[in-house]
C-alpha positions as a Markdown table, in Angstrom:
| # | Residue | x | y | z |
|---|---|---|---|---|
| 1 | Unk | -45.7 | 40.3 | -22.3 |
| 2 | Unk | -46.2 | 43.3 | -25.2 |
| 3 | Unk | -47.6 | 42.0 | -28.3 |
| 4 | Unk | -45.3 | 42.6 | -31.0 |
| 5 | Unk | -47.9 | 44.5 | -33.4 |
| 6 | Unk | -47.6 | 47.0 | -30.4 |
| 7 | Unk | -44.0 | 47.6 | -30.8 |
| 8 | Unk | -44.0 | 47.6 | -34.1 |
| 9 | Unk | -45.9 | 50.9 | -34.2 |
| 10 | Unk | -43.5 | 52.2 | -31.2 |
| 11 | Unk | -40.3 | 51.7 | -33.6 |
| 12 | Unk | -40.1 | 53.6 | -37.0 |
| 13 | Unk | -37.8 | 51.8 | -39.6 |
| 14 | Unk | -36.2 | 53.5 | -42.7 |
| 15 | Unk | -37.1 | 57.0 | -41.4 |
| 16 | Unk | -34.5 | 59.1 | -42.7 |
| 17 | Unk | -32.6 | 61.9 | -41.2 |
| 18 | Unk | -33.1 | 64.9 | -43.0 |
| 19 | Unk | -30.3 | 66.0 | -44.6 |
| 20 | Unk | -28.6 | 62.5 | -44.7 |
| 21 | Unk | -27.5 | 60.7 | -47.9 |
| 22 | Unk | -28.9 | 57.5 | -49.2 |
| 23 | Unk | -28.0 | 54.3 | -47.7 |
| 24 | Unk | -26.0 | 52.7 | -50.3 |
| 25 | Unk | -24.3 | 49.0 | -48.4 |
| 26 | Unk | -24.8 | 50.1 | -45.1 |
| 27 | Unk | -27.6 | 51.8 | -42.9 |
| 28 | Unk | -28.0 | 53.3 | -40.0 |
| 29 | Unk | -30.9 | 52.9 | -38.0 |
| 30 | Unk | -31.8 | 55.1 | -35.1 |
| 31 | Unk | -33.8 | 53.6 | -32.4 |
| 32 | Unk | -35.4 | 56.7 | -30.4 |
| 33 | Unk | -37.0 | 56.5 | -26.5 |
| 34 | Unk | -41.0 | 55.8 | -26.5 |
| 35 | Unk | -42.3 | 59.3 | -25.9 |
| 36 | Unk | -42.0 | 60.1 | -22.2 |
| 37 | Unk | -39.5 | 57.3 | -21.8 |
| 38 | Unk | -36.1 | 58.2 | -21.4 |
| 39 | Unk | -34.5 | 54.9 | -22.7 |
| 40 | Unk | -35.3 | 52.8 | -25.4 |
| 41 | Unk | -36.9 | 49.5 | -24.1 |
| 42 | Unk | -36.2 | 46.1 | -24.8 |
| 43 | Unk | -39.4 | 45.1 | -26.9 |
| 44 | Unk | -38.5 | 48.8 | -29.4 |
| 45 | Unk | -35.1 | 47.4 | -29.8 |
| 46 | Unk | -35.9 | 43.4 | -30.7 |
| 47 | Unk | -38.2 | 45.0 | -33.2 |
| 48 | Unk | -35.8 | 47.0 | -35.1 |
| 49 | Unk | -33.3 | 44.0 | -34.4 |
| 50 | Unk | -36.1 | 41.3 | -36.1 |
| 51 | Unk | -36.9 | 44.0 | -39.0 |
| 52 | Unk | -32.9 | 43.5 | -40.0 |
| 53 | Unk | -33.3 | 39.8 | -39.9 |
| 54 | Unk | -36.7 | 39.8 | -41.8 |
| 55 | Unk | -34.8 | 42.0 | -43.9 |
| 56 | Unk | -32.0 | 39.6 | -44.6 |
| 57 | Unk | -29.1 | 42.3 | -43.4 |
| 58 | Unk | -26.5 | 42.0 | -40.8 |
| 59 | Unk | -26.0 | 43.9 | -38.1 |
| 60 | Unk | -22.3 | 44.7 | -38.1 |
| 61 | Unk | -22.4 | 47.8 | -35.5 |
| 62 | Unk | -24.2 | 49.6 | -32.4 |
| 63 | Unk | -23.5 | 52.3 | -30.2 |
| 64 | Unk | -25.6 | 55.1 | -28.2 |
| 65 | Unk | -26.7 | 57.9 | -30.4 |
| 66 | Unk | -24.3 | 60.8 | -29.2 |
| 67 | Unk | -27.4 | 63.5 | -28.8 |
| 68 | Unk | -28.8 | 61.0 | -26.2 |
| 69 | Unk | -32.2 | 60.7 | -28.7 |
| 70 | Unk | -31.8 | 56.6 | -28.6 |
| 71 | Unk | -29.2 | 53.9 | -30.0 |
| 72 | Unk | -27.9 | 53.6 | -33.6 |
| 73 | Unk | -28.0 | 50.1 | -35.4 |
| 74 | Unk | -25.6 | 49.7 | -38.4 |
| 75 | Unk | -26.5 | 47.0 | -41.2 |
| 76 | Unk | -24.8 | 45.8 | -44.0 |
| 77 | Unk | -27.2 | 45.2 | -46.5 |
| 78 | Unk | -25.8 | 43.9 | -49.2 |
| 79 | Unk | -22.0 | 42.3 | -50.0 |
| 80 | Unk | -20.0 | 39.1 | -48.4 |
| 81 | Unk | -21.5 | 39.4 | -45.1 |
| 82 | Unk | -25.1 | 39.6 | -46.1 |
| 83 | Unk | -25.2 | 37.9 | -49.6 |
């Protein structure tokens, strides 16, 4: 079983996309492969998942990034659904 200190330091969380505007209600989280892996595992993506819920958002979307560099995760931060 991974510890979950070591995943945390496999996932990255608010790293923005350069280029990319502010998150205003909503944010989109890319989950990328461990280096050398070609998917993202499990443990990477319960981490990011248990970051939104420590975080108090909603995840309200997912879907494979389209380069192939991971999966997007789409919160709702704020409004009905998280208030």
């Amino acid at each position: 079983m991974t510890d979950e200190r070591d995943v945390e330091r496999e996932v990255s969380h608010a790293e923005p996309v350069p280029g990319s505007p502010d998150p205003e209600r909503y944010y989109a989280e890319l989950v990328s492969p461990v280096a050398g892996e070609g998917a993202v595992s499990v443990p990477a993506l319960q981490e990011a998942m248990n970051h939104g819920a420590r975080s108090s958002w909603r995840l309200v979307g997912l879907m494979n990034e389209p380069g192939g560099a991971g999966i997007i995760l789409v919160w709702d931060q704020a409004g009905f659904i998280s208030g």
